[in-house]
Each structure stands twice: as C-alpha cells, then as structure tokens.
GUKOL-670867 format. One record per residue (C-alpha): residue in three letters; x, y, z. Coordinates in Angstrom, 3 decimals. Example, Ala and Ser with C-alpha at 12.3 -4.5 7.8 and 13.67 -1.06 7.14 Angstrom:
<pts>
+-----+----------+----------+----------+
: res :        X :        Y :        Z :
+-----+----------+----------+----------+
: ALA :   12.300 :   -4.500 :    7.800 :
: SER :   13.670 :   -1.060 :    7.140 :
+-----+----------+----------+----------+
</pts>
This chain:
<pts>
+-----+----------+----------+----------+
: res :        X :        Y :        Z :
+-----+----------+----------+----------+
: UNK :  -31.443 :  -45.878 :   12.268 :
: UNK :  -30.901 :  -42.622 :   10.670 :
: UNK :  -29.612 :  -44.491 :    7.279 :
: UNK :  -33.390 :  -45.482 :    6.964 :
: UNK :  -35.407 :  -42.575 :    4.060 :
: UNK :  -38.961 :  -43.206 :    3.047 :
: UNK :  -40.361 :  -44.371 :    0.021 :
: UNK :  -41.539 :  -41.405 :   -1.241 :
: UNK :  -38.076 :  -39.209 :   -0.510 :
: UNK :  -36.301 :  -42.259 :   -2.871 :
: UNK :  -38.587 :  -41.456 :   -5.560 :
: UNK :  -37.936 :  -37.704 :   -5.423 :
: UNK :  -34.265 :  -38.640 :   -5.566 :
: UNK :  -35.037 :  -40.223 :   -8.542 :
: UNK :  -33.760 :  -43.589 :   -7.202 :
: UNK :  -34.288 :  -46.714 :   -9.626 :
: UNK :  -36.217 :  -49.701 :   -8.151 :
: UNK :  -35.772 :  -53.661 :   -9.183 :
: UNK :  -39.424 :  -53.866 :  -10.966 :
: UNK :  -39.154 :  -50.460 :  -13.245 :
: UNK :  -35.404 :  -51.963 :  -13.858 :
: UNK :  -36.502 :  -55.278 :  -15.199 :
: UNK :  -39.584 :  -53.951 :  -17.322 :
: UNK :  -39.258 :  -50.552 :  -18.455 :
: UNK :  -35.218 :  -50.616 :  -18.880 :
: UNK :  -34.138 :  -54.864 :  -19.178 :
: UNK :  -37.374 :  -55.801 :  -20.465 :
: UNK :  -38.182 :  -53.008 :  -22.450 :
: UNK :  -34.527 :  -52.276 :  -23.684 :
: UNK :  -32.786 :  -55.690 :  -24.255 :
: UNK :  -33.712 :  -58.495 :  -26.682 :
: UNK :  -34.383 :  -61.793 :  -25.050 :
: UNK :  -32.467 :  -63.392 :  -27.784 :
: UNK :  -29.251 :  -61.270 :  -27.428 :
: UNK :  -28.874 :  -62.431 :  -23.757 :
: UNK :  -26.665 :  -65.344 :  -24.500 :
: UNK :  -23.995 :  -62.631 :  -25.580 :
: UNK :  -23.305 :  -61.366 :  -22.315 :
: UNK :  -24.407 :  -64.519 :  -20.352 :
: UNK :  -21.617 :  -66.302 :  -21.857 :
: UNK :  -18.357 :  -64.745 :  -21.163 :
: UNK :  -16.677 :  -66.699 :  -23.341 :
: UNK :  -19.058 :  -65.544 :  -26.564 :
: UNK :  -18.539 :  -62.011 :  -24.768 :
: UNK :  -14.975 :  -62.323 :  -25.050 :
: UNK :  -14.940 :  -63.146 :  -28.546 :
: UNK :  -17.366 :  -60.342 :  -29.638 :
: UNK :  -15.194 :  -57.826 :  -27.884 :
: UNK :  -11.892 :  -58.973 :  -30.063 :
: UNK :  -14.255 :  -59.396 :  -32.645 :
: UNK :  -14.523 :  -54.939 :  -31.896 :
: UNK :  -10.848 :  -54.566 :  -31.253 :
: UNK :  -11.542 :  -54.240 :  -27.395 :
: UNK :   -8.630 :  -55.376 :  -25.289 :
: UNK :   -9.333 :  -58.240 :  -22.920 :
: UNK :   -7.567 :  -60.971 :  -20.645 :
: UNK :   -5.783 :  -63.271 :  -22.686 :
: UNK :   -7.610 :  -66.753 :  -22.962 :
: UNK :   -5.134 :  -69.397 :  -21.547 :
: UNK :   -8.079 :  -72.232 :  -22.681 :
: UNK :  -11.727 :  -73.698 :  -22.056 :
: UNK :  -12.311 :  -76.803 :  -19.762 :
: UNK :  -15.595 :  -78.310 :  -21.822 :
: UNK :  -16.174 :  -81.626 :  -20.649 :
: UNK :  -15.009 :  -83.439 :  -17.154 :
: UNK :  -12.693 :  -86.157 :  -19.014 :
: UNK :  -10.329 :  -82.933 :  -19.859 :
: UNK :  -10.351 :  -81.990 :  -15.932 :
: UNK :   -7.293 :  -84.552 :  -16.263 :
: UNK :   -5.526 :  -82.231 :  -18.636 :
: UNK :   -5.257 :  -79.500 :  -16.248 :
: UNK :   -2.067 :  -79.685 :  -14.975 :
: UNK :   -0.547 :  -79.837 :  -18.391 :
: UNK :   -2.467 :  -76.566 :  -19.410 :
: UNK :   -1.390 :  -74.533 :  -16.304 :
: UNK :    2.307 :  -75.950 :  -16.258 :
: UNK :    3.679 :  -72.701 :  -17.813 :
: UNK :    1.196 :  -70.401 :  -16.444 :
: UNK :    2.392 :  -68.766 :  -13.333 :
: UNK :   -0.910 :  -67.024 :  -12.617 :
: UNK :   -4.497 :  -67.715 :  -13.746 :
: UNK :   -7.959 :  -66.973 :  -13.052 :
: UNK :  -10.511 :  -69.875 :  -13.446 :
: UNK :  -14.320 :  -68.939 :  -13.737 :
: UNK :  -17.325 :  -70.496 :  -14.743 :
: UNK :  -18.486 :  -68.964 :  -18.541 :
: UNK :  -21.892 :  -68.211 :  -17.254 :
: UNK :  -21.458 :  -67.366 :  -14.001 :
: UNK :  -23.002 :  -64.380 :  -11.992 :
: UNK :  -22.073 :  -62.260 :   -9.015 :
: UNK :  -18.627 :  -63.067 :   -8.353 :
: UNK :  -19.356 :  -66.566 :   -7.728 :
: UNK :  -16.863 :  -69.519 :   -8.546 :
: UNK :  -14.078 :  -67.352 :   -9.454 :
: UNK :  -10.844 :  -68.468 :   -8.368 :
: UNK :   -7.801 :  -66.928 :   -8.254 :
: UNK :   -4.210 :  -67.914 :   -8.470 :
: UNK :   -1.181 :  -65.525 :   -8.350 :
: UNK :    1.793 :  -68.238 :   -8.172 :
: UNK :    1.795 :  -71.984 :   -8.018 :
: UNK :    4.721 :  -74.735 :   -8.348 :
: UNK :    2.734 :  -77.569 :   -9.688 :
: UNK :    2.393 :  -78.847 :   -6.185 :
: UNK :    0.683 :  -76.088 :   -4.133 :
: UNK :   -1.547 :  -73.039 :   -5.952 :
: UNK :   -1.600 :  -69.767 :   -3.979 :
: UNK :   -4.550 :  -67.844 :   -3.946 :
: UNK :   -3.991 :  -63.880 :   -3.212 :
: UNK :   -4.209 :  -64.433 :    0.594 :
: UNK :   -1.378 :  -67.426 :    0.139 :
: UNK :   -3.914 :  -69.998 :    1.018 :
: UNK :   -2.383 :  -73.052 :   -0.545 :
: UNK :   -4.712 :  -75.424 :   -2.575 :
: UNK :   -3.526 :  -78.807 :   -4.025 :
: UNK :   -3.849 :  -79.897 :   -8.289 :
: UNK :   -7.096 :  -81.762 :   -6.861 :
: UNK :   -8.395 :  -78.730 :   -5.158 :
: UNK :   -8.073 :  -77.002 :   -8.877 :
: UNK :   -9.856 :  -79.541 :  -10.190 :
: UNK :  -12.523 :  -80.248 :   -7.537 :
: UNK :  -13.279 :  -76.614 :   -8.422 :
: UNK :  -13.281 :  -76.958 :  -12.007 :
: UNK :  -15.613 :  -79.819 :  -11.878 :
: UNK :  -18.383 :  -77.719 :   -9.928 :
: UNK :  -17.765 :  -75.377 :  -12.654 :
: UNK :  -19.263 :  -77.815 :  -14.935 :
: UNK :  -21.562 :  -79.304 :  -13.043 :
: UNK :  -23.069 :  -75.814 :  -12.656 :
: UNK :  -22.540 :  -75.163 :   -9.228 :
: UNK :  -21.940 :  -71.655 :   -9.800 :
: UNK :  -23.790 :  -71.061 :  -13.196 :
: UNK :  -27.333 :  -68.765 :  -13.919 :
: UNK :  -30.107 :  -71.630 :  -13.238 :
: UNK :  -27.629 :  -74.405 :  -12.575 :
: UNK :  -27.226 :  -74.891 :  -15.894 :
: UNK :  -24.222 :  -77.114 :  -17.367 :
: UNK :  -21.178 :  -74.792 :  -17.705 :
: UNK :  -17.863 :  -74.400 :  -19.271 :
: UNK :  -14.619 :  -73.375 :  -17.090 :
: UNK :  -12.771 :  -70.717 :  -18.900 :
: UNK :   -9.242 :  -69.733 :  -17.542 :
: UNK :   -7.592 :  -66.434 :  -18.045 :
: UNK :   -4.315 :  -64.598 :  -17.792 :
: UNK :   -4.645 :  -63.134 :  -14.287 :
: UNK :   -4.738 :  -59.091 :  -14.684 :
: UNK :   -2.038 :  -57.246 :  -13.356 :
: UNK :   -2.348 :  -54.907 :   -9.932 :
: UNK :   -2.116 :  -51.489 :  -11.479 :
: UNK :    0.188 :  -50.075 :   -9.014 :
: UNK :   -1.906 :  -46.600 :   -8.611 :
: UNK :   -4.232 :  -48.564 :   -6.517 :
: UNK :   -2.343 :  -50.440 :   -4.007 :
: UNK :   -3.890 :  -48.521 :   -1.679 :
: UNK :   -7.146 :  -48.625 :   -2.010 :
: UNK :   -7.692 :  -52.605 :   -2.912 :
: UNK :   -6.837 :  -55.659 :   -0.364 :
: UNK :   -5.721 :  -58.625 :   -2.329 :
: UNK :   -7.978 :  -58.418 :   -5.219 :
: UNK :   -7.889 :  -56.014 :   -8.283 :
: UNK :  -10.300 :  -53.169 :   -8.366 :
: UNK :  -12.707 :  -53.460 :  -11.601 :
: UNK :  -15.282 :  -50.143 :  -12.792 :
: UNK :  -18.698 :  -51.174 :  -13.508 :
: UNK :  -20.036 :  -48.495 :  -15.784 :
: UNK :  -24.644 :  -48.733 :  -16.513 :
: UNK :  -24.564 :  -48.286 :  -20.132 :
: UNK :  -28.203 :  -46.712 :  -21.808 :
: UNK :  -29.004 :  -46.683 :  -25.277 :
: UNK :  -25.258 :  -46.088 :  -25.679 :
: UNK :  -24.876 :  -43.354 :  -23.078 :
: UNK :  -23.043 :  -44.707 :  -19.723 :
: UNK :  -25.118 :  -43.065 :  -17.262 :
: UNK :  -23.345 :  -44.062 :  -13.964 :
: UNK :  -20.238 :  -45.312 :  -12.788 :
: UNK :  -18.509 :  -46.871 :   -9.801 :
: UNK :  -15.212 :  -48.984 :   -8.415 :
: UNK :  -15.338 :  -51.976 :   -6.446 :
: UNK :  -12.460 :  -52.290 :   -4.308 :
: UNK :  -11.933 :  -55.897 :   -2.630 :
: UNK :  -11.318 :  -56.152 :    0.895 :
: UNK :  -10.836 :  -59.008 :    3.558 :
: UNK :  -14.352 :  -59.883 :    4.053 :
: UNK :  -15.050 :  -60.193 :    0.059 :
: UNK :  -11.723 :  -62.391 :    0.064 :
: UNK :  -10.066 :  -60.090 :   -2.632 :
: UNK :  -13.345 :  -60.391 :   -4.546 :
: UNK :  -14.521 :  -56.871 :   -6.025 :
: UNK :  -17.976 :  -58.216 :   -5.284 :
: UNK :  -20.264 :  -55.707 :   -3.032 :
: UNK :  -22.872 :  -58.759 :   -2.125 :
: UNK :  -19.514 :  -59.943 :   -0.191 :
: UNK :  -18.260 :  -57.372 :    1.115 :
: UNK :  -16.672 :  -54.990 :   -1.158 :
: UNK :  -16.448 :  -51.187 :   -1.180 :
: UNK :  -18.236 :  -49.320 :   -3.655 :
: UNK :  -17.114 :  -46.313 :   -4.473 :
: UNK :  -19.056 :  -43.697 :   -6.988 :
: UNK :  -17.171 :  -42.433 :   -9.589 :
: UNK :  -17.790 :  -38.680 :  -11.284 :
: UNK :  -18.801 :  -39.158 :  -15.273 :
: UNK :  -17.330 :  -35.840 :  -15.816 :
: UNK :  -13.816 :  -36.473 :  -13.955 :
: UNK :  -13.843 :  -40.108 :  -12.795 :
: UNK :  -13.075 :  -38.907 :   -9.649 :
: UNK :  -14.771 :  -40.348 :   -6.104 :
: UNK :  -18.167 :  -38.983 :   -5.124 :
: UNK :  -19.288 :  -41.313 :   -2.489 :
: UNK :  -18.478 :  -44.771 :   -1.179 :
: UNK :  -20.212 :  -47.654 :    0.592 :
: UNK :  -20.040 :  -51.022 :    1.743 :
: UNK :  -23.135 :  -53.006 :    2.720 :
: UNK :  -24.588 :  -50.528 :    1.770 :
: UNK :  -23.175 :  -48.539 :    4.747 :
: UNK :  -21.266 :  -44.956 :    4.013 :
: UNK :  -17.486 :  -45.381 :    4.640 :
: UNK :  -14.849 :  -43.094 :    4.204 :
: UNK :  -11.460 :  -45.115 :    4.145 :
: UNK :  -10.834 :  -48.475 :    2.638 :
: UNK :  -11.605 :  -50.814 :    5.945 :
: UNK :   -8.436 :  -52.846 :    5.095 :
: UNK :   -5.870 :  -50.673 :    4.137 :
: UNK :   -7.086 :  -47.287 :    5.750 :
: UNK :   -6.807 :  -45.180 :    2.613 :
: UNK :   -9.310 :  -42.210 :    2.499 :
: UNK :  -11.306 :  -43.282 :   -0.372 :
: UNK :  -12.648 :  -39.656 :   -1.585 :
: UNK :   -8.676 :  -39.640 :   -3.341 :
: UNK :  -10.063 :  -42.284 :   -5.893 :
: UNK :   -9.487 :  -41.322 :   -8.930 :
: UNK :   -9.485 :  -43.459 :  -12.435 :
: UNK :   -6.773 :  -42.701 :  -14.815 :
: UNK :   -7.358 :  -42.596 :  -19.009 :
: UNK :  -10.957 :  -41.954 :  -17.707 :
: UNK :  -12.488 :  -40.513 :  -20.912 :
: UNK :  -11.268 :  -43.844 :  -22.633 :
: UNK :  -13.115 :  -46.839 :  -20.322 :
: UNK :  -16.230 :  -44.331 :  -21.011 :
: UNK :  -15.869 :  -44.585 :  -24.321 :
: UNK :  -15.485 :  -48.636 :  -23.873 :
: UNK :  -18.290 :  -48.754 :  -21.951 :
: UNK :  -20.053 :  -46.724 :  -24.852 :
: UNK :  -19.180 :  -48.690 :  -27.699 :
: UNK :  -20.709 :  -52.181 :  -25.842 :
: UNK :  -24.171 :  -50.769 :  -26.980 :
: UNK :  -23.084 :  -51.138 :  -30.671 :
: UNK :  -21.526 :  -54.370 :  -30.128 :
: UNK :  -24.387 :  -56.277 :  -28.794 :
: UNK :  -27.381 :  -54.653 :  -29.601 :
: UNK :  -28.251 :  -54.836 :  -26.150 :
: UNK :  -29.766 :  -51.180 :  -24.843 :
: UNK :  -29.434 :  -51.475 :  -20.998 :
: UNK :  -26.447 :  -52.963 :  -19.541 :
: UNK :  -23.156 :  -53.412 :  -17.564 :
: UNK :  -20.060 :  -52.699 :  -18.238 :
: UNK :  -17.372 :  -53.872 :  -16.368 :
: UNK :  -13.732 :  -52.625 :  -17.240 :
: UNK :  -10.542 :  -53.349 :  -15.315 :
: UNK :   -7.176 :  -51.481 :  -15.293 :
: UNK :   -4.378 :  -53.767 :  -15.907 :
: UNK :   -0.848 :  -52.318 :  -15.154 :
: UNK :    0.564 :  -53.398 :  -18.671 :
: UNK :   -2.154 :  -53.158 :  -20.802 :
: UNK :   -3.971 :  -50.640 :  -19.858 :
: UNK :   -7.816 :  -50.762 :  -19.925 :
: UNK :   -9.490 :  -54.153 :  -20.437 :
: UNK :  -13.338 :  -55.259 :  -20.503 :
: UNK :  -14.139 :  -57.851 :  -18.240 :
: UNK :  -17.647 :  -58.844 :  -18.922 :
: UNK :  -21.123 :  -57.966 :  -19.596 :
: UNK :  -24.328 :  -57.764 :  -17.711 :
: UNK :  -27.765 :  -57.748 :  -18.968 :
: UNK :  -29.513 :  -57.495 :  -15.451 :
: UNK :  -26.950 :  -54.703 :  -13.258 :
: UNK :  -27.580 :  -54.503 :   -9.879 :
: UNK :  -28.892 :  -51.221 :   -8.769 :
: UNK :  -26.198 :  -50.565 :   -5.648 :
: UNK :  -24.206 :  -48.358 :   -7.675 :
: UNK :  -27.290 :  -45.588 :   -7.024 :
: UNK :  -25.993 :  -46.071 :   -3.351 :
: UNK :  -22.272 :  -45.788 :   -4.231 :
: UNK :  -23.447 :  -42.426 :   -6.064 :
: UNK :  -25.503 :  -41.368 :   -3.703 :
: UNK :  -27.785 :  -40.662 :   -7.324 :
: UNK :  -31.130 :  -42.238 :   -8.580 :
: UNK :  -30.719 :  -43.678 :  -11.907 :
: UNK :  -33.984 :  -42.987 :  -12.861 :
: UNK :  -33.513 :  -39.155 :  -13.832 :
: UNK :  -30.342 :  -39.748 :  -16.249 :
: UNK :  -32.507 :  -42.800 :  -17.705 :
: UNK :  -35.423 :  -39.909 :  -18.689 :
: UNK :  -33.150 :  -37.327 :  -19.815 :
: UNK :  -31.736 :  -40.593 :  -22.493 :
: UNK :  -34.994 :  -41.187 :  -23.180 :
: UNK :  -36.387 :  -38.045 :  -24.237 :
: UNK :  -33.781 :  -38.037 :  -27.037 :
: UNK :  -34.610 :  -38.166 :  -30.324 :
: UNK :  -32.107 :  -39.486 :  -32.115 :
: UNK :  -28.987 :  -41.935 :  -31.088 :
: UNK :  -27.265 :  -40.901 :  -34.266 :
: UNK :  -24.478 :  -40.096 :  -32.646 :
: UNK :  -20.907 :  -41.957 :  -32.166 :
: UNK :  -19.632 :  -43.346 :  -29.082 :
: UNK :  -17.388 :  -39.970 :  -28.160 :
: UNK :  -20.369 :  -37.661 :  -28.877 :
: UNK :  -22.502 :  -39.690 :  -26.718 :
: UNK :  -19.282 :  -39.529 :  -23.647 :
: UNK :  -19.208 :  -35.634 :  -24.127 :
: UNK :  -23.329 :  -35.643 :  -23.787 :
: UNK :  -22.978 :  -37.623 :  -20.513 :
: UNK :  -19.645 :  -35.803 :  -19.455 :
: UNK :  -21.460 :  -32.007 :  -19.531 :
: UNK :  -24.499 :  -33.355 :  -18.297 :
: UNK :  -24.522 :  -35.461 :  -15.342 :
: UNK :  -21.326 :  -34.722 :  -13.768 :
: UNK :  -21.200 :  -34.689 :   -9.682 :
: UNK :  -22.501 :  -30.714 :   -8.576 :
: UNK :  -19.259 :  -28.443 :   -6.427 :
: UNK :  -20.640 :  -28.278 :   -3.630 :
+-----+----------+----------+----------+
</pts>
C-alpha cells in the first residue's frame, strides 16, 4: 500500500480536490448559461468552425427515431464513421466503425455488428441512454479520425486524443490518453486507459498511469511510454488557448486529437474535467491555478498566454 499519501502531503503538493474544483474554479469561473456550448457537441462543433478550428467532418445528425430508418442510406458511402450521442459524457455510447459492407460493421477489434445493431445503438442514443441526466439526445456521426502513424505504438485499437485544462485562457496541464484492450480502444481512463502527462514546455512524457496505478510501458503493445512525445506541440496549446475566447467559459477541457491527414483537430469541450490528469502529471493543479489567478490582467493573446505557461510550468530536469 505504498501508493497510499495523506491528506495533508496532497495539499502540500498542491493537488486539486472535486469540491474546490466545482466552486472556486467551475462554479466560480464558468457561466451556468454558457454550459449548453460545450454540453452539446454538436453546438461545440459549430462554434469551433464558426473560429476556423479544424474538426471531424459532420457526416449528419440522427434527430428523431422515424429517421433511424434512414441510416443505411446515410452510411452507404461512408467507409468509416463514429456515432456518438451530442451530449454525452465520459466516453460513453461512442461507437466506432473502421470498415463495413452494408451487411456487417467492424468495430476496431473486428467485432462484427449487423444494420440493426447500428440502429439499436442509435436509438439508445436518443432515448438518452448515454446522455448527462438521461436527457433526450441527438446521435451525431462523424468522419472517423485517422491513426496518426507516429503513435502506433503507443495506442491499441483506438486513437490517442490530448486533453489539455484550460484557465482563464492559460492551459495549465496536459495529458494523452492512450486506449488499450481493457478500455476497448476507448481513450477513456474510467475504462481503462493510460494516461500519460505531457510537459507544457516540450509536450514530451512526464509520467503515466492507469487506474490510477504508475506504469511504464503501454500494457498492450509494450512500448516504454516515457518516449511520448506530441508533434506541432506549440500549436494544440495554442488551440486549447483560444477555446477560452470562443466560449466565454473560464475553466475547462480541451480535448484535441491528431489526425494523420489533417493534422490537429478539437474534439470536444468540457465544462466539469476530471481531475486524474494531476495523477498522470504527478502535479497538483492547484498551484498553476494561483499563479493564473494572481494576474492582473488577461490582456494578452492566445500565443502570449502559451509562452507564459511554456516558461513557467514546464516539468523540472531532474
């Protein structure tokens, strides 16, 4: 049980806990009103084109469960998709397809599910099975991102996305999320991906976890994960950056994929991010979020704010 640290050391480490989160940083930092923006990936998708951001072509939007019937029309010429509910959370109800004949739909393990299967799933999607509250949702289905071949290695059937905590326009901390087998290609950590911390200054590997364990080497693949390193790194930072401009919205998450094609590509939003990166980091949040703070004036662009974060809170040489 030597993993186990007290109370008091995680304060001294300046580590971030769920109730100072949600009031002093979600509550005290993001409009109630502007939550819709990020809730709904679909209205976050069309403020980010809205910016000039790139992001995953929209194939279309299943609305209502009479056009579940249409399906099979809309996918006929789409040889890989990604269906996922609009205001979904945590990974949940994403499904992925890399190749289909009309007849059989192969997820990235080559499980085979049937045109019923698809829309079985689609239906739950609107039913809110998989939506914040339960709420009625809308199934939105995307061009399916392209592995970027630089990291084959370090991702099992699933493509690695960067989830970057955003303050007051500063991104503050950064990690990757690597699928594996037990997150079934998913680059969700609740399900078993790796997280692996990611230098501001360099966006090179610091750390990496998964369950909140320390690991060393991707458990799938066996790649040593401290070789991470994210290409055009200075450019998903200053992504991540302009979000804070583009909804209003003063704590969040960005998440930003690398597509092999077209280069960097925001995912989605988060108004509420989970607080494992701090583990992936091996970093508390909290001190970054006072040094922000203690700022007087956010006058600044989105590249003067990267350079701030970039000479301040990069990883110490050991």
């Amino acid at each position: 049980m030597k993993w186990l640290i007290s109370p008091r050391r995680l304060r001294e480490l300046g580590v971030l806990g769920m109730n100072r989160r949600n009031i002093e940083y979600i509550g005290g930092h993001n409009e109630r009103r502007l939550f819709p923006l990020v809730d709904d990936k679909l209205k976050t998708k069309e403020l980010a084109i809205n910016a000039g951001l790139n992001v995953p072509r929209l194939v279309g939007v299943i609305r209502y469960q009479h056009e579940i019937h249409d399906i099979e029309t809309l996918l006929h010429n789409q040889a890989a998709f990604c269906i996922k509910p609009s205001k979904g959370s945590g990974g949940k109800g994403i499904l992925v397809i890399h190749d289909h004949d009309d007849q059989q739909y192969y997820k990235p393990n080559n499980q085979a599910l049937s045109l019923a299967d698809i829309q079985r799933h689609t239906s739950n999607i609107l039913a809110g099975l998989f939506s914040l509250g339960g709420q009625p949702d809308k199934a939105i289905i995307e061009d399916l991102i392209h592995f970027d071949d630089r990291f084959i290695r370090y991702s099992y059937e699933g493509v690695p996305d960067i989830r970057i905590i955003v303050f007051r326009g500063f991104p503050v901390m950064a990690m990757t999320r690597l699928s594996t087998a037990a997150s079934d290609g998913k680059a969700n950590l609740h399900q078993g991906a790796v997280g692996v911390g990611i230098d501001i200054a360099t966006g090179c590997a610091s750390h990496a976890v998964q369950f909140d364990r320390p690991v060393t080497h991707h458990p799938d693949t066996g790649t040593a994960l401290e070789e991470v390193a994210i290409p055009d790194w200075h450019h998903l930072l200053y992504m991540a950056a302009r979000c804070f401009e583009m909804t209003g919205l003063g704590y969040l998450g960005v998440d930003v994929v690398l597509d092999a094609y077209k280069g960097p590509m925001l995912l989605e939003l988060n108004a509420r991010p989970g607080l494992a990166i701090q583990i992936a980091n091996h970093q508390g949040l909290r001190l970054r979020l006072k040094t922000i703070s203690k700022m007087e004036s956010l006058a600044l662009t989105p590249d003067d704010r990267v350079a701030f974060v970039q000479s301040r809170f990069g990883v110490p040489v050991n």
